[in-house]
Every structure is written in C-alpha cells, then in structure tokens.
ZASE-437744 format. One line per 10 residues: number of its first residue (from 1); their letters; for each residue x, y, z of N, C-alpha, C. Coordinates in steps of 0.02 Angstrom, whole numbers, plus 50000, padded with zeros to 5 digits. Layout:
// ZASE-437744
NUM	a	X Y Z X Y Z X Y Z ~ ...
// end
This chain:
// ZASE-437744
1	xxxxxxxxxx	40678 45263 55425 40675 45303 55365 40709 45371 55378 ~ 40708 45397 55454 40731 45489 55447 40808 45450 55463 ~ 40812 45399 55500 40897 45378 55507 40932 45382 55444 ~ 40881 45334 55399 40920 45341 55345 40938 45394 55308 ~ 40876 45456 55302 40876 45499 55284 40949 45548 55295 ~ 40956 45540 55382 41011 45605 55408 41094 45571 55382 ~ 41078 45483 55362 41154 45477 55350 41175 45491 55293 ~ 41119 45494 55246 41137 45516 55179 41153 45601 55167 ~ 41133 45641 55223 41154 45730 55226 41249 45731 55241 ~ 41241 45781 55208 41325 45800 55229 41346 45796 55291
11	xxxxxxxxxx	41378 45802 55326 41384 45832 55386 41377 45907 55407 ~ 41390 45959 55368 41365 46009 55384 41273 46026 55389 ~ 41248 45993 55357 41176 46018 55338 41150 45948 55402 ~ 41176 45903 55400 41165 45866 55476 41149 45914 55542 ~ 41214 45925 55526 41231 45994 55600 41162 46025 55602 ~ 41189 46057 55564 41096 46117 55559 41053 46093 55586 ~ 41045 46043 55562 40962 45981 55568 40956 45984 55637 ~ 41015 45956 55674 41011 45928 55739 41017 45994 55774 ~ 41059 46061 55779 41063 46121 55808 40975 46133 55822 ~ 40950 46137 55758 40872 46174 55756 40843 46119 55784
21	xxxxxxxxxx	40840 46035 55797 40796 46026 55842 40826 46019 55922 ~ 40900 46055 55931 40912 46036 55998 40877 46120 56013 ~ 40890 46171 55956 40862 46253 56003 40786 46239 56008 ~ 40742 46207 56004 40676 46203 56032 40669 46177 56086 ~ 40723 46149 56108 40725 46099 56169 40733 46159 56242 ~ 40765 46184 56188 40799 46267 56265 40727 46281 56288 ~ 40734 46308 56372 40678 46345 56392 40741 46413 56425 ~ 40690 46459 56403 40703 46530 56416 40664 46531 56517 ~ 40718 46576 56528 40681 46593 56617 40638 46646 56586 ~ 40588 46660 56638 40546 46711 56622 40572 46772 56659
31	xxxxxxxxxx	40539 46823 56654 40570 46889 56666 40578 46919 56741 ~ 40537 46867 56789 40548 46882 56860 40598 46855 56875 ~ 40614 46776 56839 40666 46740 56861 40733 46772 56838 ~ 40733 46809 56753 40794 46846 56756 40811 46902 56794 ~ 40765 46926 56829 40767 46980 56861 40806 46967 56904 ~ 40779 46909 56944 40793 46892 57027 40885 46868 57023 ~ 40881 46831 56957 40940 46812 56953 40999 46869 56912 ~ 40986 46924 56878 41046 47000 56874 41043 47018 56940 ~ 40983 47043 56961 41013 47054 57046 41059 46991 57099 ~ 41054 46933 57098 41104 46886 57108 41172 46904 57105
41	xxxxxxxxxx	41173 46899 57042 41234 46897 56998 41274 46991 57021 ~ 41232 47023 57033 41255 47108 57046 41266 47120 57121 ~ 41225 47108 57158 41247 47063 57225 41322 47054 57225 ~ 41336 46989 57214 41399 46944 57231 41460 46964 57198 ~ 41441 47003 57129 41480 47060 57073 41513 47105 57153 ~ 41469 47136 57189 41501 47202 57225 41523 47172 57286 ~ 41508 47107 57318 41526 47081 57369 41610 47057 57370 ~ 41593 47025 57321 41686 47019 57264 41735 47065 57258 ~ 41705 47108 57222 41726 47185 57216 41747 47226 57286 ~ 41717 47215 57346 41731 47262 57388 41782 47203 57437
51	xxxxxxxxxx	41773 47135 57420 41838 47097 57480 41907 47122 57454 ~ 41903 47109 57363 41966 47112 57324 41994 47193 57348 ~ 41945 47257 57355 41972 47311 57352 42015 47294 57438 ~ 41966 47285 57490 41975 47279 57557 42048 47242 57558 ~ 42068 47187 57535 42127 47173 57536 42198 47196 57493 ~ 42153 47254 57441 42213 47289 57420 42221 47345 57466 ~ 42199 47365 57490 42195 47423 57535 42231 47400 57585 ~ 42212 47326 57608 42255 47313 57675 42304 47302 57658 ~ 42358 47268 57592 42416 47244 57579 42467 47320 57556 ~ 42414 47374 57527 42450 47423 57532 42479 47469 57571
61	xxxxxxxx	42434 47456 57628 42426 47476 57701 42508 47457 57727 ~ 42511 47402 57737 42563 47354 57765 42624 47374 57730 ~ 42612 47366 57672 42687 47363 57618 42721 47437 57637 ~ 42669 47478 57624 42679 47564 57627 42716 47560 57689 ~ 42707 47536 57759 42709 47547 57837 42798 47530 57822 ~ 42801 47469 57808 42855 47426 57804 42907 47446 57750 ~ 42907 47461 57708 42953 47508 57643 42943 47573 57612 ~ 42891 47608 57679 42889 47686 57631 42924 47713 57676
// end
C-alpha cells in the first residue's frame, strides 16, 4: 500500500519523502568526539602547512644559490 502510494507521487515530492526519512537515519558525533576530531583535523592542517612551507624554503634556497 505505501509502494503504491510513493509511485503515484511526483518525483519531486518522492524526493522529499525519501530525503526526510534518509535525515533521521544520520547520527550526529557528540561534542567530545567533535572536539577530538577539529583538533585532528588542526593537527595535520599545520603538519601539511609547515612540510609545504619547509620545501618552499628549501627550493628557494637552491634556485636563489644557483641563479641569483
């Protein structure tokens, strides 16, 4: 009966249907776990950040030695 029901909806108002029962399905992390995981993410952000600078520094290093 709801089969039949969703084939007779448009396809847009389908969509909807199925969006709103797939967002109940989501679980949210809780607030230690987002925590733990921005510090993660801010971490590996500056670890990134300081190889990429380290190897501009060294390629400028070199280039400068060699053509300045």
């Amino acid at each position: 009966m709801v089969a039949e029901r969703r084939s007779e909806l448009n396809p847009i108002a389908r969509y909807f249907m199925e969006l709103k029962a797939e967002w109940y399905k989501i679980t949210f992390p809780d607030r230690k776990e987002l925590t733990r995981s921005t510090i993660v993410v801010f971490i590996f952000t500056l670890l990134v950040t300081t190889v990429i600078a380290a190897y501009d520094f060294l390629v400028s290093l070199i280039f400068g030695r060699l053509f300045g």
